[in-house]
C-alpha positions as CSV (number, residue, x, y, z in Angstrom):
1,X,0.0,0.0,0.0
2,X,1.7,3.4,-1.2
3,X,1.5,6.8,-0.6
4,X,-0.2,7.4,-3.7
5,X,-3.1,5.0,-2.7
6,X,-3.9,6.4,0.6
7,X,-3.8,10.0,-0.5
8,X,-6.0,9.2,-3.5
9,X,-8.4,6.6,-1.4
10,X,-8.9,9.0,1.9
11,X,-8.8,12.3,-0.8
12,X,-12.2,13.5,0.3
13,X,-11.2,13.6,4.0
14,X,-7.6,14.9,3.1
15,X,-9.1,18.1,1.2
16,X,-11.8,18.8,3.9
17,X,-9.0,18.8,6.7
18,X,-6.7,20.9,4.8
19,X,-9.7,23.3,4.3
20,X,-10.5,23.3,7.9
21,X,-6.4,23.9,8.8
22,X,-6.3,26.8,5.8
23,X,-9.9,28.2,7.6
24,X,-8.4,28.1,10.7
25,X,-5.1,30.4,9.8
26,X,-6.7,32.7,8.1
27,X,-9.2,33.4,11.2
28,X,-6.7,33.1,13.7
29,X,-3.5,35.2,12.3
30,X,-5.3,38.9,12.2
31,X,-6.8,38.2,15.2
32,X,-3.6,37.2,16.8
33,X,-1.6,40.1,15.7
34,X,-4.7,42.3,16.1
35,X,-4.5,41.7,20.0
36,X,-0.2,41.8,19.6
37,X,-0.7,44.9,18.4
38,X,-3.2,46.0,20.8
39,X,-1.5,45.3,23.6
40,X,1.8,46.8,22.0
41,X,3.6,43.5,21.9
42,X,4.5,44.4,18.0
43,X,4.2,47.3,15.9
44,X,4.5,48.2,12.4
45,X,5.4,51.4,10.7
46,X,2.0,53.8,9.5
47,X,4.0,56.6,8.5
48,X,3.3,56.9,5.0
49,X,0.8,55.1,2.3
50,X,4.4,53.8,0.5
51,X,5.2,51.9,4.1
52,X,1.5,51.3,4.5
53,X,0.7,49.2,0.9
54,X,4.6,47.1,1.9
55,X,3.5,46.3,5.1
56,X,0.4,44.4,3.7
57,X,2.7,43.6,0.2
58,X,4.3,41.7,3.2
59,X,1.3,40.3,5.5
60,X,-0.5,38.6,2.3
61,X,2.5,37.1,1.3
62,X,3.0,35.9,5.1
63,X,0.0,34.3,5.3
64,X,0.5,32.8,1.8
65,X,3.4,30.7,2.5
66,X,1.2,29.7,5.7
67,X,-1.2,28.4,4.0
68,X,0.3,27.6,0.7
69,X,1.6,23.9,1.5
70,X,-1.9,23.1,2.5
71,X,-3.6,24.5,-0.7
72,X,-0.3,22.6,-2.6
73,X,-1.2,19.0,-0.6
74,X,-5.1,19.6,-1.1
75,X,-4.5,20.0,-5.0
76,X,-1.8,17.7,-5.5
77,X,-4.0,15.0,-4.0
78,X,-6.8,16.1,-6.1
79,X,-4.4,15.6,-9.1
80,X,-3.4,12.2,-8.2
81,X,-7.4,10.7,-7.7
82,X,-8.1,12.4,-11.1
83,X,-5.2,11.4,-13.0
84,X,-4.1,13.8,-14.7
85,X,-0.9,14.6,-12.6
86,X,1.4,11.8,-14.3
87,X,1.4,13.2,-17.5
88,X,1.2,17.0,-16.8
89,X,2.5,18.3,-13.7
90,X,4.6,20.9,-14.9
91,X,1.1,22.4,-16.3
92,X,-0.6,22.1,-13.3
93,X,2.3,23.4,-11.1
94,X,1.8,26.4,-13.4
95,X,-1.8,26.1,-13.2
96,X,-1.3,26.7,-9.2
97,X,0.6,28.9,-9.1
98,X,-1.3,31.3,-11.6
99,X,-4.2,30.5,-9.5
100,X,-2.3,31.8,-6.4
101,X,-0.3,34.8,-7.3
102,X,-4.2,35.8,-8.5
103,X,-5.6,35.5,-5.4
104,X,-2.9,36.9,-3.6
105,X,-3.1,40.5,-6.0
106,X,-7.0,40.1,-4.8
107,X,-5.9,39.8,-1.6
108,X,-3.4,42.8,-1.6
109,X,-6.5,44.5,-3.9
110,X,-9.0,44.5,-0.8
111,X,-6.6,45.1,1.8
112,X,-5.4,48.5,-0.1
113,X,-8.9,49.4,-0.1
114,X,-9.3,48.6,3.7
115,X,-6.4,50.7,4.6
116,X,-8.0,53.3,2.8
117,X,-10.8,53.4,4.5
118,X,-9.2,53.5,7.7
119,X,-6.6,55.7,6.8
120,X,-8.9,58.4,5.1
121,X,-12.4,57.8,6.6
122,X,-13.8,60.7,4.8
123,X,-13.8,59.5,1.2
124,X,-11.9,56.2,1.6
125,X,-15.0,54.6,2.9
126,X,-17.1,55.6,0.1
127,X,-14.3,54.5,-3.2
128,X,-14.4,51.0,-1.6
129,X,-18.1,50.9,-1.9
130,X,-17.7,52.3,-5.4
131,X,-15.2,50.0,-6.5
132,X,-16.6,47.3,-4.8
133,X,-20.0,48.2,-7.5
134,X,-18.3,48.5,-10.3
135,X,-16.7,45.0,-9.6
136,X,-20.0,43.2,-9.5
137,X,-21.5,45.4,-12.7
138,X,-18.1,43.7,-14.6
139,X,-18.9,40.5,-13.2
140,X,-22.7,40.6,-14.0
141,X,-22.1,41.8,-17.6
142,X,-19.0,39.7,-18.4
143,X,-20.3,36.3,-16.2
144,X,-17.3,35.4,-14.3
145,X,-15.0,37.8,-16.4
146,X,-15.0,35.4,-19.5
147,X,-17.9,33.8,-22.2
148,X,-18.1,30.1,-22.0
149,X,-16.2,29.9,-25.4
150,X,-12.9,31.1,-24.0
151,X,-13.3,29.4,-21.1
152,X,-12.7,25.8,-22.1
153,X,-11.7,24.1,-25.6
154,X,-15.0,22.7,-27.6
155,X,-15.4,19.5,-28.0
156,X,-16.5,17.9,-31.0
157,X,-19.9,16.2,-30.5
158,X,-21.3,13.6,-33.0
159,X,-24.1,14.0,-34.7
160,X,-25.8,10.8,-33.8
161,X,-25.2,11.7,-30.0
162,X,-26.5,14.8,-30.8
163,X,-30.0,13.6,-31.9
164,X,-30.6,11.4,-29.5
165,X,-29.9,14.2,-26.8
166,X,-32.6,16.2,-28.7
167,X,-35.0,13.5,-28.9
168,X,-34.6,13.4,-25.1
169,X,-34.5,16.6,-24.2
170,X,-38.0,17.8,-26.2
171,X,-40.5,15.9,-24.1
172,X,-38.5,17.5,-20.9
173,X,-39.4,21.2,-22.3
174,X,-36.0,21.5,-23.2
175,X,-36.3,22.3,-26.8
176,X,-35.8,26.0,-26.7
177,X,-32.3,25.3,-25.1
178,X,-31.3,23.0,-28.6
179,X,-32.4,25.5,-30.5
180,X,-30.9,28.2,-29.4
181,X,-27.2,26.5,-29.4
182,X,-26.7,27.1,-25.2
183,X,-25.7,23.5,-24.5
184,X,-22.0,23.9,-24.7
185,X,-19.4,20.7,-25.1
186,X,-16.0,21.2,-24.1
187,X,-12.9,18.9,-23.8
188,X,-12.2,17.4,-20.0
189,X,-9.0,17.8,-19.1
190,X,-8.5,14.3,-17.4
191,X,-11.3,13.0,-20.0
192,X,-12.9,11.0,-16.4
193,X,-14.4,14.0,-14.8
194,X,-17.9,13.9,-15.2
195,X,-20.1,17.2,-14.3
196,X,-21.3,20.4,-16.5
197,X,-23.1,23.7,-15.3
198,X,-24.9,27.0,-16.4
199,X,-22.8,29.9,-17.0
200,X,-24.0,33.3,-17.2
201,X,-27.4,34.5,-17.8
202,X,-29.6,36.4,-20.3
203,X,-28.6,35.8,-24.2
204,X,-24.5,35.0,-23.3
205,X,-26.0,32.1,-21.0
206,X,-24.3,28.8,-21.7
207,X,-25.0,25.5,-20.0
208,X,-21.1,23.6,-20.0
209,X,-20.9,19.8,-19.9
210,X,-17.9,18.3,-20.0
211,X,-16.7,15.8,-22.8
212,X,-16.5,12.9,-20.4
213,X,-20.1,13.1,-19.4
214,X,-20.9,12.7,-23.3
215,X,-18.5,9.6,-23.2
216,X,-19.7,8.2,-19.7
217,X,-23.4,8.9,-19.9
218,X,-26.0,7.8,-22.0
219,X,-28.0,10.6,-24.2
220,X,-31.1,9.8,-21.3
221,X,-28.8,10.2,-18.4
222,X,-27.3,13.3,-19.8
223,X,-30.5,14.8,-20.6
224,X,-32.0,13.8,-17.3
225,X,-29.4,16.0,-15.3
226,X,-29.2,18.7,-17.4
227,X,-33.0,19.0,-16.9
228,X,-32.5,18.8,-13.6
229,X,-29.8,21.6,-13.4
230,X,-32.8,23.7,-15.3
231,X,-35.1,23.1,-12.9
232,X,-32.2,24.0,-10.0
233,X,-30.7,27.0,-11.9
234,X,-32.7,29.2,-14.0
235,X,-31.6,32.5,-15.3
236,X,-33.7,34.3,-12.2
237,X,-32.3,32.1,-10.0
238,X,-29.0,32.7,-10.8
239,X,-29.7,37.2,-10.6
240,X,-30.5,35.7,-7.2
241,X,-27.4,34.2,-6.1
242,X,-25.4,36.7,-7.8
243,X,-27.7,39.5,-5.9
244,X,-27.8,37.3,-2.3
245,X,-23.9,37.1,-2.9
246,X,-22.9,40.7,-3.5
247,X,-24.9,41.6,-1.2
248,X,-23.8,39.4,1.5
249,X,-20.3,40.9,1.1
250,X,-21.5,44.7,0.8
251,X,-22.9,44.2,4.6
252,X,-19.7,43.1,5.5
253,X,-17.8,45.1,4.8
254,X,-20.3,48.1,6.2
255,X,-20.5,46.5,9.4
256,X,-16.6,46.0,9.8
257,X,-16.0,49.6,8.4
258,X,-17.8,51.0,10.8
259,X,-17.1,48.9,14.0
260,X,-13.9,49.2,13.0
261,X,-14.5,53.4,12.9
262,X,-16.9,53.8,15.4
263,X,-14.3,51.7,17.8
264,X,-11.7,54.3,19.0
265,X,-8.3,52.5,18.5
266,X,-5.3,54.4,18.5
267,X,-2.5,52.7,16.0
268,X,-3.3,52.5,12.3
269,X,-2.5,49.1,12.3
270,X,-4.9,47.9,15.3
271,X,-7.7,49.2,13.4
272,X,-6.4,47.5,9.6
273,X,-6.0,44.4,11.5
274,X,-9.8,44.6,12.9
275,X,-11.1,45.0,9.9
276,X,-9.6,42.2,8.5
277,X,-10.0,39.8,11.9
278,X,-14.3,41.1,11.2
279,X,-14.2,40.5,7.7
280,X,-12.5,37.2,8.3
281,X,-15.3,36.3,10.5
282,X,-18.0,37.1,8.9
283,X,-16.9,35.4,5.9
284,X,-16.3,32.2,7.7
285,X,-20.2,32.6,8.4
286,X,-21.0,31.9,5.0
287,X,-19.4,28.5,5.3
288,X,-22.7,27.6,7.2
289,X,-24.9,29.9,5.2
290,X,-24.5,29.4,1.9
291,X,-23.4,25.7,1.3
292,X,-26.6,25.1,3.4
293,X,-28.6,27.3,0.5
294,X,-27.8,25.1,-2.1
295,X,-28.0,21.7,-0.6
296,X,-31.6,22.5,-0.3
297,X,-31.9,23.4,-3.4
298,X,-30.8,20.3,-4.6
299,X,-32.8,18.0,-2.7
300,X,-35.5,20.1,-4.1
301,X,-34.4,20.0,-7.9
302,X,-34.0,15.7,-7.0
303,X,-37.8,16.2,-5.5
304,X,-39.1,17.9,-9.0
305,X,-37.7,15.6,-10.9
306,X,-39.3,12.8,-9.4
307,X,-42.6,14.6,-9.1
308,X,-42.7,15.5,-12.9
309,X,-42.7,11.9,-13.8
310,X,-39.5,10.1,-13.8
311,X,-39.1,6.6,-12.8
312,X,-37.7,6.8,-9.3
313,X,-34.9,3.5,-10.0
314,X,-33.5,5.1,-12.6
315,X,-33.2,8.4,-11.6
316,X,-31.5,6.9,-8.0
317,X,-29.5,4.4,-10.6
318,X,-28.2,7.6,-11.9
319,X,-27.2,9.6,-8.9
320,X,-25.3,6.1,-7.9
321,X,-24.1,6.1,-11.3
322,X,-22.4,9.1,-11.0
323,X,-21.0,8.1,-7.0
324,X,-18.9,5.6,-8.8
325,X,-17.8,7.8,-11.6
326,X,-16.7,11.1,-9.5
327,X,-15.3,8.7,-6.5
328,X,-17.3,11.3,-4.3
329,X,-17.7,10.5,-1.1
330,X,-21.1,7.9,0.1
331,X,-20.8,9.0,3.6
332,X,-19.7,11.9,5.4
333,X,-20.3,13.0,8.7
334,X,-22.8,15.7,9.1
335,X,-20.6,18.4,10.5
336,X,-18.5,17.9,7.8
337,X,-21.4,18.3,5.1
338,X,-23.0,21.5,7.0
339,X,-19.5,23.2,6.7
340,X,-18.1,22.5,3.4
341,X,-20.3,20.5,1.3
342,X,-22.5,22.7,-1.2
343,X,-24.1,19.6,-2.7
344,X,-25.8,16.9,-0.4
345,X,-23.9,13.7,-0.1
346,X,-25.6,10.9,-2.2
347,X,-26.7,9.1,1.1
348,X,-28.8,12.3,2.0
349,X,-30.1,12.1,-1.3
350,X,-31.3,9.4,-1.0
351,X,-32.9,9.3,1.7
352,X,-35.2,11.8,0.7
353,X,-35.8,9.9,-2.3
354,X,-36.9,7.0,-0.3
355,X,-39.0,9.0,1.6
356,X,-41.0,10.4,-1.5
């Protein structure tokens, strides 16, 4: 039994523990050094916005190579249960670290914008709201910054395949989505991974499915969870999450701004450090809210789909289909599943399908 075994056999648990180790850094490092500071065990220099935008240069990229060998095991394990690592790991070593060096600019992005605030109340308070706007209006126009067609490389889909998925997707109501070319195939990087999703909204909306769910799945199958995803994920339902989300995040960072104002501090950096340890906090919140949001509306989506006709075996044949093909988790404990699982684990599935 070899390394590579365990690590791919116990991934699920792996990735959810290296998520909980990552969660708990990045709640407990501004806090700590928020009550250093306080206490004036440390101190950092405020004097100018130069020393100001180093100092957090610095703290981001602290906290990266904290948490950085945990994100590297969580996605090299990842790489290993799908396969794909053997034969192109200097592309996903780049892959990670693009990934990363993005997320630490956003990083650096939102903590400039916090030390504006704090450092010029006056106006500072009201360009991060502005900003923070004009973000969501690119993300809402653009969907996620790019269309579905640069996203991933088309795939090629026969014309046999094709017809059958039509034929199965017109008695499901689905025939305005053929004809107006939103189903979009693209190539699966492993070629094992089996899953596809909506994309945008409006006229640009695109529903991706992966090239290995056309391989693996029959045109019935296919068609059935696509349906399924329609019923789940509409075009208003997905203004709502986008509205739910940015606004989630605007009353964030109001309510941090202004504790963080309204609380008379007297360092610079005591404040910065608040906002972040708030912001920190209330964003860990959303591990309970939001995950929580969309397991129920899965188990509602698995509920309509059963109520609008379809034979309960094969639909539950299907869901255990696609256990075996993703190597998901059957069982999880239910801690785990409040916290970090955004789609109900096939056991809670079903259940409710039993009990229907």
């Amino acid at each position: 039994m070899n390394l590579s075994y365990l690590m791919c056999n116990f991934y699920p648990k792996i990735r959810v523990w290296c998520g909980i180790t990552s969660i708990g850094f990045n709640l407990f490092i501004p806090w700590a050094i928020f009550f250093l500071i306080a206490f004036r065990v440390i101190s950092f220099p405020a004097d100018s916005l130069g020393t100001i935008f180093l100092t957090i240069l610095s703290y981001f990229c602290f906290v990266s190579l904290i948490n950085g060998p945990v994100d590297f095991l969580s996605g090299f394990v990842l790489e290993k249960k799908a396969g794909r690592y053997s034969y192109s790991s200097k592309k996903w070593m780049f892959q990670w670290l693009a990934g990363s060096s993005v997320f630490i600019i956003l990083q650096i992005t939102g903590g400039s914008l916090l030390a504006l605030v704090v450092y010029k109340a006056s106006y500072g308070f009201s360009i991060a709201i502005l900003l923070l706007i004009v973000a969501a209006v690119v993300v809402q126009r653009w969907h996620f910054f790019l269309i579905p067609s640069a996203l991933k490389k088309p795939y090629p889909l026969s014309h046999e395949y094709l017809s059958q998925l039509a034929q199965e997707l017109f008695p499901l109501g689905l025939k305005k989505m053929m004809e107006e070319e939103r189903l979009y195939f693209y190539e699966s990087e492993d070629g094992v991974s089996v899953n596809g999703g909506s994309i945008g909204w409006g006229t640009q909306r695109r529903y991706m499915i992966s090239s290995a769910s056309v391989v693996l799945l029959t045109p019935r199958e296919l068609a059935l969870l696509i349906w399924r995803d329609e019923t789940m994920i509409s075009s208003q339902e997905m203004r709502k999450h986008f509205f739910y989300s940015v606004t989630y995040c605007l009353l964030g960072l109001v309510a941090a701004c202004y504790l963080t104002l309204r609380i008379e501090l007297p360092l610079f950096w005591s404040r910065w450090f608040l906002s972040i340890s708030l912001l920190s906090s209330w964003f860990f919140l959303a591990l309970f809210i939001l995950p929580s949001y969309s397991r129920k509306k899965h188990l509602v989506a698995d509920s309509l789909v059963i109520n609008h006709g379809v034979d309960k075996k094969e639909y539950t044949d299907l869901l255990k289909k696609l256990q075996i093909l993703n190597s998901s988790e059957h069982q999880t404990s239910p801690l785990i599943e409040t916290v970090f699982h955004p789609i109900p684990t096939l056991g809670s599935r079903l259940q409710q399908l039993d009990r229907l």
